[in-house]
N, C-alpha and C positions, 0 to 999 in steps of 0.2 A: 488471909493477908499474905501478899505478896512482897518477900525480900529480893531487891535486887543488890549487886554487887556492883561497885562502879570502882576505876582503877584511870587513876590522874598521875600524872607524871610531869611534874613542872622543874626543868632544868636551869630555869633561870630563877628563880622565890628559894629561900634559904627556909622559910615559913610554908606547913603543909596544907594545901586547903581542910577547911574540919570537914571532919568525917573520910576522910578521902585516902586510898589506902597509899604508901610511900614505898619507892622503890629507890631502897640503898645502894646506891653503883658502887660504892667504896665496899662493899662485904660482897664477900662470895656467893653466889647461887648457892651452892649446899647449905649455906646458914640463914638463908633468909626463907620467910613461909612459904612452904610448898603449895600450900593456900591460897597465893593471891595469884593473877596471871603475870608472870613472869616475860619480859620480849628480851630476847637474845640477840642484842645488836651486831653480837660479832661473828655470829653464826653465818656461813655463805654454805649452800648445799655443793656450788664449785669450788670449794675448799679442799673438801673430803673426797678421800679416795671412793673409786666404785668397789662398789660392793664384791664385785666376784677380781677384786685387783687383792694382791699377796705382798706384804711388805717383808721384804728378806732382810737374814741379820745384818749384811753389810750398809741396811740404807738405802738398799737401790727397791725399786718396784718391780714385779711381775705382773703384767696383764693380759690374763686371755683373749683371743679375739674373739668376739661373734662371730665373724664371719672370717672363719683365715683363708688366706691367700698362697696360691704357687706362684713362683715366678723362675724362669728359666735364667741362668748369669756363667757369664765364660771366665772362667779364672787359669790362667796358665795355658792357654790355649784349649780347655778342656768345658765343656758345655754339665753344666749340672742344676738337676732341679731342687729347690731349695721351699719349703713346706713354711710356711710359717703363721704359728698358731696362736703365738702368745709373744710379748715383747717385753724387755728388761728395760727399764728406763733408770738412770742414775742422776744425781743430784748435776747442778751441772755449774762449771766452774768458772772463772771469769774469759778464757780462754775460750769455751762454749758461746756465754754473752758477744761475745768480737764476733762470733763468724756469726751469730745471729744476726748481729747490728748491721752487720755488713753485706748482709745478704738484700735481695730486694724485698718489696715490700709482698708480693704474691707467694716469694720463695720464704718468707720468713718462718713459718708454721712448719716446712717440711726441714727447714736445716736443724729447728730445732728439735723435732723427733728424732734427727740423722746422729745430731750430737749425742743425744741424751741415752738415746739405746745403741751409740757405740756404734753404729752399721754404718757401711762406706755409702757416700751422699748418692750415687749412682742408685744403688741396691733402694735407698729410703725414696728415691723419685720415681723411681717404676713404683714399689710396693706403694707410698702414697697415693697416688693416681688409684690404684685398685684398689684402697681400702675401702670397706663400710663408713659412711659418716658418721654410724653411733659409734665405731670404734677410733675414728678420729677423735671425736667429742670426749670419747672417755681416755683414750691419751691425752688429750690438752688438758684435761683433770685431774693427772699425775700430773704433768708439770708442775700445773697451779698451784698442789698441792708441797711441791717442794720450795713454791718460792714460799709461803704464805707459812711454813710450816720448820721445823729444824729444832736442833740442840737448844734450849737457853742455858746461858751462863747465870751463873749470881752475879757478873759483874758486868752484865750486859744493860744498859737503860733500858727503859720501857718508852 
């Protein structure tokens, strides 16, 4: 004899169908049976940092590249080659938002890298152009993760 397991989830019935197992959205995960299948609505995998990304004490992010980049840049009349392996991305602030908003719509992605890791918009439009698109992808998932993510207050609403 053959048990199957069947898993109903009716959001609008106040009444559980019989037999049918129930999923408590008012209790925590940790307190409900590890037993039944559980769906994590609020779960996004572009949520969460990459995996080989480093969250440092200040808040800000570390992310290695896969594929790092050199690029040549004159500063002070002086030509020097600048290595770049890994990038620091930091929370970013309403000030940040503006010159995002205000950028165009093809330049929006790079000003926001240019903001966020602090690099002069010149330096972030060359290096953009030459990045990896996995390494793009996994910078816009630091970002993401800073909007989606932060301090809660106790007196913060939900």
């Amino acid at each position: 004899m053959t048990t199957q397991n069947h898993l109903s989830i009716d959001l609008d019935e106040d009444m559980p169908l019989s037999g049918a197992a129930v999923v408590d959205e008012d209790r925590p995960v940790a307190a409900q049976d590890r037993g039944s299948d559980i769906v994590d609505e609020d779960a996004n995998p572009l949520d969460k940092l990459p995996e080989h990304a480093i969250q440092n004490d200040d808040g800000s992010v570390t992310l290695a590249l896969a594929f790092p980049k050199t690029l040549l840049s004159r500063k002070d009349g002086k030509v020097r080659e600048r290595k770049f392996e890994e990038l620091t991305f930091h929370r970013l602030t309403g000030a940040d938002q503006r010159a995002i908003a205000g950028a165009t719509e093809a330049m929006q992605s790079v000003v926001a890298f240019a903001q966020s890791t602090r690099l002069n918009q010149a330096v972030m439009n060359a290096l953009f152009d030459k990045m990896d698109a996995a390494d793009i992808a996994d910078g816009g998932r630091v970002l993401n993760h800073f909007l989606t993510s932060g301090r809660k207050s106790a007196n913060r609403p939900r």
